[in-house]
C-alpha positions as CSV (number, residue, x, y, z in Angstrom):
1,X,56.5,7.4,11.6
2,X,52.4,6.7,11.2
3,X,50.4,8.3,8.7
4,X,49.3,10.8,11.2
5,X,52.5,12.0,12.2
6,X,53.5,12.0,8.8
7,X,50.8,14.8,7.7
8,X,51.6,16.5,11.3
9,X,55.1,17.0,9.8
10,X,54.0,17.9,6.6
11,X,51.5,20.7,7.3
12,X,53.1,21.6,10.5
13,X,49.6,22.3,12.9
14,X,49.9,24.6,15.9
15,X,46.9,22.3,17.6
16,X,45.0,19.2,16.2
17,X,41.8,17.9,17.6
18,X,40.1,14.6,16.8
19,X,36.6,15.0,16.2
20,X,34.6,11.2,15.7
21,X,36.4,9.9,12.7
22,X,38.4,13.0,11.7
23,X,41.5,14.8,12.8
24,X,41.2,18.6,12.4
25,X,44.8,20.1,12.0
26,X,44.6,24.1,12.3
27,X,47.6,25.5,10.5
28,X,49.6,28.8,9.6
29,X,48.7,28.3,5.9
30,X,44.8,26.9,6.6
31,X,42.9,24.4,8.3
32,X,42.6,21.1,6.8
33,X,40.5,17.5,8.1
34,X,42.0,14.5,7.9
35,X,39.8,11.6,7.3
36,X,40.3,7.2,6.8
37,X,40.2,6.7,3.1
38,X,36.8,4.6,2.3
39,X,37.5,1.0,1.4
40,X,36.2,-0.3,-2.2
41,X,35.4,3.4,-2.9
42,X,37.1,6.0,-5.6
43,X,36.4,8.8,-4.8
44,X,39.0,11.0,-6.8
45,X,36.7,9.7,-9.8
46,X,33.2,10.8,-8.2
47,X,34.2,13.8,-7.3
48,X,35.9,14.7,-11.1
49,X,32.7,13.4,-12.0
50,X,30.6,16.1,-10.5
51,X,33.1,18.6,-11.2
52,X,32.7,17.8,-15.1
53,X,28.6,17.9,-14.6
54,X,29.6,21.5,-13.1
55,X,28.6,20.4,-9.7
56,X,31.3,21.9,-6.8
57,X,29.7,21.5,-3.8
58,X,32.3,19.9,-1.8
59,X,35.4,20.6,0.0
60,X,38.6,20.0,-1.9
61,X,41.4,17.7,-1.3
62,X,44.6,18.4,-0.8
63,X,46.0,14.8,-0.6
64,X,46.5,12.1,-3.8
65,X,44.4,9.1,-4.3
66,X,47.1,6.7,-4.3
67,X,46.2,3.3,-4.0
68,X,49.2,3.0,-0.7
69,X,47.5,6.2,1.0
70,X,45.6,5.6,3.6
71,X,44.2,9.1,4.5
72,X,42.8,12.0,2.7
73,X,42.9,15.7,3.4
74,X,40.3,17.9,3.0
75,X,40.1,21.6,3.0
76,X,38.3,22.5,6.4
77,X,34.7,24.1,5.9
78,X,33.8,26.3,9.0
79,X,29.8,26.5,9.2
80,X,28.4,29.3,9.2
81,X,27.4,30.3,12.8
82,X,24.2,32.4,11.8
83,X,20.9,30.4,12.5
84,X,19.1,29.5,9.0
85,X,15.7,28.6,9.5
86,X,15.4,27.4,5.8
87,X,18.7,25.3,6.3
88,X,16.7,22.3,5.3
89,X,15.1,23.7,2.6
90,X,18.2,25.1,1.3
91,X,19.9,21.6,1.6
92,X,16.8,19.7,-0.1
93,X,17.7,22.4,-3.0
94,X,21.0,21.6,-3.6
95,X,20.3,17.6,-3.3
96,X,18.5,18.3,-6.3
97,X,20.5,20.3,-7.7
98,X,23.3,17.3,-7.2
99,X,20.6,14.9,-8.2
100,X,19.3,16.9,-12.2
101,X,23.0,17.3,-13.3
102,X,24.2,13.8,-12.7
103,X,20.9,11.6,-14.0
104,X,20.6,9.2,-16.8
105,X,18.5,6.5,-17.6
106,X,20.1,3.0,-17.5
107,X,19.5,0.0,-19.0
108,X,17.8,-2.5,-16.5
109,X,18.3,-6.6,-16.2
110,X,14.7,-7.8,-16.9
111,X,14.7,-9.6,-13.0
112,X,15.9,-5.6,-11.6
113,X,12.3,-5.0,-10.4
114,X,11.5,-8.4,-9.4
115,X,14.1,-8.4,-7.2
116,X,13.2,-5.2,-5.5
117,X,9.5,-6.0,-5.2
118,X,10.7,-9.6,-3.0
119,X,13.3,-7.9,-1.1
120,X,10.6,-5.0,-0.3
121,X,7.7,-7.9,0.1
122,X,9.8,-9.8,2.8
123,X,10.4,-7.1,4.7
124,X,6.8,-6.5,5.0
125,X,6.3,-9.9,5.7
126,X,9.2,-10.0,8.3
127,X,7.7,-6.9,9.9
128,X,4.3,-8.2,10.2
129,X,5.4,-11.5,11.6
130,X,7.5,-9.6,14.1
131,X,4.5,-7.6,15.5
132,X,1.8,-10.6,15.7
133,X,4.5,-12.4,17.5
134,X,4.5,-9.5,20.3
135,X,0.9,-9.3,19.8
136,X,-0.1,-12.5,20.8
137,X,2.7,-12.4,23.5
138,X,1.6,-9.7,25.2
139,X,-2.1,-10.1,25.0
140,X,-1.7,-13.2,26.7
141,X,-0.8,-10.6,30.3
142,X,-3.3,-10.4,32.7
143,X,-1.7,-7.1,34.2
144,X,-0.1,-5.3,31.4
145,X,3.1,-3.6,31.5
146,X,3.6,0.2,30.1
147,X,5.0,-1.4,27.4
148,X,2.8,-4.1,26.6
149,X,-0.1,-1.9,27.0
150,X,1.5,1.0,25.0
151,X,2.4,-1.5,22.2
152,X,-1.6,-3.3,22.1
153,X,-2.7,0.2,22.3
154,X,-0.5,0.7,19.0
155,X,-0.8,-2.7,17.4
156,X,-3.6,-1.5,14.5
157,X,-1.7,1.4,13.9
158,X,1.4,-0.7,13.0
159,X,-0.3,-2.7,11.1
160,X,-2.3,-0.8,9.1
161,X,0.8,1.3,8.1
162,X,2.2,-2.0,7.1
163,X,-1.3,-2.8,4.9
164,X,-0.9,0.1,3.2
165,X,2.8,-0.5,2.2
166,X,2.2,-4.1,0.6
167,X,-1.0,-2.6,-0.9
168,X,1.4,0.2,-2.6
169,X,4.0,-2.6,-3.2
170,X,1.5,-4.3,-5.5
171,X,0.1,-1.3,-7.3
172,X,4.3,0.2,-7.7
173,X,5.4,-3.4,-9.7
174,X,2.5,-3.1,-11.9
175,X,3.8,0.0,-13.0
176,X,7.1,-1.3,-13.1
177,X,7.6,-4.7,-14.3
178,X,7.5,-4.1,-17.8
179,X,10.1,-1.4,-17.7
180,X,13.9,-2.2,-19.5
181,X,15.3,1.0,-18.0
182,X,15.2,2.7,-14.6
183,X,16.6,6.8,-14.0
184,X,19.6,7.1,-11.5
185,X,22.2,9.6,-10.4
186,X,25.0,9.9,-8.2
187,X,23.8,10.0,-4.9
188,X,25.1,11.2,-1.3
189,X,24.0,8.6,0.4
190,X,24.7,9.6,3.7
191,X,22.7,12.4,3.7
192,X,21.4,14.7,6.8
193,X,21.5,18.3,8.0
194,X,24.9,17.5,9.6
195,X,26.2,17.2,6.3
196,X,25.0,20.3,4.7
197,X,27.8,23.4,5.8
198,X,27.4,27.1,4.3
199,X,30.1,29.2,3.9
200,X,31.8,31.5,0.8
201,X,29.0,28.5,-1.1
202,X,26.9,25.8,0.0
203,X,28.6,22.8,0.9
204,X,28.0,18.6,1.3
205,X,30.2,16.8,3.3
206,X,30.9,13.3,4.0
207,X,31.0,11.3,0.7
208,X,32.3,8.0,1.0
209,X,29.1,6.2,1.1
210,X,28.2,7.9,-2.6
211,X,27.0,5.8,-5.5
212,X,25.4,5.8,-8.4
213,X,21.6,4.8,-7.6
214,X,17.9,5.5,-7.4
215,X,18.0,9.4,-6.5
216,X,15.4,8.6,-3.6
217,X,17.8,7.2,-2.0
218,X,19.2,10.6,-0.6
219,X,15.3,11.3,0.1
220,X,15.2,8.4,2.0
221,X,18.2,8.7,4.6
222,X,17.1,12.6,5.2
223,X,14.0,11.3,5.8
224,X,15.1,8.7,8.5
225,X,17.7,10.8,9.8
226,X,15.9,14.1,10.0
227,X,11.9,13.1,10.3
228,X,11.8,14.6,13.9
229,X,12.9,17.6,13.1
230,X,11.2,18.5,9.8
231,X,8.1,19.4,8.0
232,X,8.8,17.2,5.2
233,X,5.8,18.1,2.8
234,X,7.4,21.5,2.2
235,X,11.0,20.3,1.9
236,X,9.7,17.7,-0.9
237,X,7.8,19.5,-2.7
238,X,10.8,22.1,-3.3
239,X,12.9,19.1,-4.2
240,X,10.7,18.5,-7.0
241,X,10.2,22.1,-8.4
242,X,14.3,20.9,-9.2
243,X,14.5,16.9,-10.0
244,X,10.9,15.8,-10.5
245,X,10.1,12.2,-9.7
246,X,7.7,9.7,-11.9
247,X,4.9,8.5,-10.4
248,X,6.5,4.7,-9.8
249,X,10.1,6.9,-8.2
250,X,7.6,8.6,-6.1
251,X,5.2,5.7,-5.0
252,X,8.4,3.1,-4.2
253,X,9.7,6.7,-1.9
254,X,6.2,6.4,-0.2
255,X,6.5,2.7,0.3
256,X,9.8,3.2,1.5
257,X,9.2,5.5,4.6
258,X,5.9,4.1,5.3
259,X,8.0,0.6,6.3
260,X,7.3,0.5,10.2
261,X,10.8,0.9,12.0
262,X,11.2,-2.8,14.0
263,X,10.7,-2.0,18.1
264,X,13.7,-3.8,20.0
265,X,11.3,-4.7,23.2
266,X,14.6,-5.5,25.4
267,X,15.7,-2.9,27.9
268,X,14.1,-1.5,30.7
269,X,10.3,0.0,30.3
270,X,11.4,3.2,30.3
271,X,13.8,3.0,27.3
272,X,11.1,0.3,25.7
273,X,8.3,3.2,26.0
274,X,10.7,5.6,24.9
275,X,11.7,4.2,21.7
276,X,8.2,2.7,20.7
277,X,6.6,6.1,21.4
278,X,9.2,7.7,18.8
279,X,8.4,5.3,16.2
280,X,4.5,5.6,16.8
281,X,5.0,9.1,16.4
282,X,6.9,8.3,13.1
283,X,3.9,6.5,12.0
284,X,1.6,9.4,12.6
285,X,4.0,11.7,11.2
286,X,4.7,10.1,7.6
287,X,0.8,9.1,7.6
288,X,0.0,13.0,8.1
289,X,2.8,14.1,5.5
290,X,1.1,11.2,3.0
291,X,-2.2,12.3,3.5
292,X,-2.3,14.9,0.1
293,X,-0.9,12.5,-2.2
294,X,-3.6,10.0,-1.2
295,X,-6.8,12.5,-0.6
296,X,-9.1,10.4,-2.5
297,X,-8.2,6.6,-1.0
């Protein structure tokens, strides 16, 4: 008998459906999801963690943590159906929320910043490469394609957003590189609306990617996931009436998003066009939600 069957027999479902990487088993006494235990990832410890910083935003589990189980069973969380304008807003709340109980300050190798300004720098330098190759490619056609022509159009844009990054780069390890200590908390790590459920309380779901870490982080990957959909400048600044950020958390978050997404040019025009006009428009978006924070540069 697999594990599957195994839990079938032990909570005895009158109908089971498998939804992306969970089995949801509806049952007499409850509904309960069944999900793949994470690999390299305790997760009976995180979540006694938050419950001892008086954080219990997240289903429960029914299952044990034993080392031979391969599954875990969580309580099923039904969403509230009712439309929530402010669902964002209320989700950016309790990310804070997560992210004032569980910070510290931790003691720092003296290379920790160095590190992050090269990894940071190459990027940039990757990126930048990566364009000017296209650049010159493309400028070489004597009849542009859409994409070529959508790209050249583009090309100062990109790289001025890229400018600015190494420019903030700089300024952020000046701040930094004397520091022995750096704040983190536990963060979701995976975080997006799709993970954020109301019911009897607000809930997140989805934890096996949490770690202890830089609380932008979680600002980061809602950012990335959600940009299309959001008027970020609100949500952030409600995040910080919670879990303020110091000026270098808050300058390496504005580096961070202002990183150009790379353009994959393979594919057909259409999809090309498609997916460089999304990321232009990211550009133009973060530049437009930047804009107050840098009124007088």
């Amino acid at each position: 008998m697999n594990k599957l069957e195994s839990l079938k027999s032990l909570y005895k479902p009158y109908r089971y459906t498998i939804k992306g990487k969970c089995t949801i088993l509806e049952t007499t006494s409850g509904n309960f999801v069944v999900k793949k235990k994470p690999k390299n990832k305790d997760l009976n410890s995180i979540f006694n963690y938050l419950k001892s910083r008086g954080f219990n935003n997240f289903p429960e589990c029914f299952s044990s943590f034993n080392s031979r189980d391969d599954d875990i069973v969580y309580e099923y969380i039904e969403d509230n159906e009712i439309i929530n304008p402010n669902k964002c807003e209320d989700l950016i709340s309790l990310v804070a929320l997560l992210h004032s109980k569980t910070s510290y300050n931790k003691e720092v190798r003296e290379e920790t910043y160095q590190e992050i300004y090269e990894n940071i720098d190459n990027n940039i330098a990757y990126l930048k490469s990566y364009y000017l190759k296209y650049y010159d490619l493309f400028l070489k056609s004597i009849y542009p394609s859409p994409k070529e022509y959508e790209f050249l159009r583009n090309y100062s844009k990109i790289n001025a957003a890229l400018d600015f990054s190494k420019r903030e780069l700089d300024d952020w390890f000046n701040l930094v590189k004397d520091k022995k200590s750096e704040r983190i908390s536990l963060v979701h790590n995976n975080l997006s609306l799709d993970h954020y459920l109301i019911n009897d309380k607000e809930y997140l779901i989805s934890w096996d990617n949490a770690k202890f870490d830089t609380p932008i982080l979680d600002l980061y990957n809602l950012y990335q996931n959600n940009f299309w959909d959001l008027e970020f400048s609100s949500i952030y600044k409600k995040y910080l009436l919670t879990s303020p950020l110091s000026n270098e958390e808050q300058k390496l978050f504005f580096i961070l998003i202002s990183l150009v997404p790379e353009i994959n040019f393979d594919g057909s025009e259409f999809e090309v066009c498609k997916e460089m006009r999304k990321k232009i428009d990211y550009i133009y978006k973060t530049e437009d939600f930047l804009k107050e924070y840098y009124q007088n540069e």
